[in-house]
C-alpha positions in Angstrom: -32.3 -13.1 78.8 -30.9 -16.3 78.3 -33.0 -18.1 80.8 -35.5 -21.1 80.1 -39.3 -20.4 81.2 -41.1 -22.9 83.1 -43.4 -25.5 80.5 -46.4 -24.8 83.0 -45.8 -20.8 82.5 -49.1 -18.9 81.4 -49.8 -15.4 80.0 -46.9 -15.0 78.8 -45.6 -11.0 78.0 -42.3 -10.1 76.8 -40.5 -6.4 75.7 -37.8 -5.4 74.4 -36.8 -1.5 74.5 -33.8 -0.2 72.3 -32.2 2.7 74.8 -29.6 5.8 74.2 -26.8 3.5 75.7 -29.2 0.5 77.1 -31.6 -1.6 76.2 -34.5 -2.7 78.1 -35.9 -6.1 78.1 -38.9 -7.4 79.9 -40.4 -10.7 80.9 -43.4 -11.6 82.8 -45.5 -14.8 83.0 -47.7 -16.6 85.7 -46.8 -19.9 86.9 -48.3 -22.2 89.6 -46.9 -20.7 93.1 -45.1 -23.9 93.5 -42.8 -24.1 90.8 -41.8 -20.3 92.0 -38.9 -21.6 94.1 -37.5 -24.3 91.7 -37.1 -21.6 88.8 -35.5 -18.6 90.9 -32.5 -21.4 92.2 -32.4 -22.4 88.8 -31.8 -18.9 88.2 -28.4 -18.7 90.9 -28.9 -15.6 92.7 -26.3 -14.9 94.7 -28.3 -13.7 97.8 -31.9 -14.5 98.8 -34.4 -12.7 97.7 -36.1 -10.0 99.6 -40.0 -9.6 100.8 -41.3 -6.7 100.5 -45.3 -6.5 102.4 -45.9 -3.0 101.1 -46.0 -1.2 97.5 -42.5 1.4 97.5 -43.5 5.1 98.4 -42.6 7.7 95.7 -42.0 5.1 92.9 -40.3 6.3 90.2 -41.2 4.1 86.9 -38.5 2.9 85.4 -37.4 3.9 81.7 -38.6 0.2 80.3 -42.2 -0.2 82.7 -44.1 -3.0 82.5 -46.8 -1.1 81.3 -45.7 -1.8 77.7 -46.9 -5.3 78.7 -50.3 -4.4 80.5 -49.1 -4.6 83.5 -48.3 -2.8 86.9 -45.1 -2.6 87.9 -44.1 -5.0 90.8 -43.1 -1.8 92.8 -46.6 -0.8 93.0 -48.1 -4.0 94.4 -47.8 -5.5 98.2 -46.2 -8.8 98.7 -43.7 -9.2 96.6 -40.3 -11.1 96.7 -37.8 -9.3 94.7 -33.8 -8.9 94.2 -31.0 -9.2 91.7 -30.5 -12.5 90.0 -27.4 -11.7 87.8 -24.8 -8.7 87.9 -22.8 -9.3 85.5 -24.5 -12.1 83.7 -24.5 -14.4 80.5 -24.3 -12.7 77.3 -24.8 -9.3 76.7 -27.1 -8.9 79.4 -26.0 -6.5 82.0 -28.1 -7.4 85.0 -31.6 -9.1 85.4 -33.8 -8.2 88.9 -37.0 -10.3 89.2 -40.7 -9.8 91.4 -42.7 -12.4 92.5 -46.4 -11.7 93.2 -48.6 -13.7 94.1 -51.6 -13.8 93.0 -54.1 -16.3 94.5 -53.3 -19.4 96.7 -52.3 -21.4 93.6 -50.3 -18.7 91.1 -47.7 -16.2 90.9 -46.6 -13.7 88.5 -43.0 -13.4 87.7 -41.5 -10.4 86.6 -37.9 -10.2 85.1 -36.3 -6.9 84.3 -32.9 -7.2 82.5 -30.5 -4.4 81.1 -28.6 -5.5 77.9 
């Protein structure tokens, strides 16, 4: 994905899906809520990301889920900050989205989805 993960990162899960014409990789890892900000401008999205309060009706899961990881998908889950970091981006990846969700008043759990 070509980014650099935060030192303090925890739980650590990554993926990596071969596809028909795609491949799927995924990232997820829990940092403290504060060093949230810091990494997604490190990250140069070209718009703010969005906040989302409620889980999205009639998800579809997508072809690489984070349930290869353990995980539920950030689409299922209420409060989440999400949007497109990259589109094109370095390297071969295609795009890269990312969820934050936090999960207590000192942690989050990012999720990156990227499309090689």
């Amino acid at each position: 994905m070509h980014i650099d993960v935060p030192t303090q990162a925890t739980d650590r899960r990554a993926a990596y899906q071969i596809g028909f014409q795609d491949d799927g990789l995924l990232l997820a890892f829990t940092v403290p809520t504060a060093k949230v900000d810091p990494f997604v401008k490190g990250l140069g999205p070209d718009v703010e990301l969005e906040k989302r309060e409620k889980p999205v009706p009639h998800f579809v899961p997508p072809m690489t889920p984070f349930s290869h990881l353990g995980l539920k998908e950030p689409e299922e889950l209420p409060d989440v900050r999400e949007g497109q970091v990259c589109t094109p981006c370095r390297g071969d990846l295609n795009a890269l989205e990312i969820a934050i969700h936090r999960l207590d008043d000192r942690s989050s759990r990012v999720y990156l989805r990227g499309i090689d």
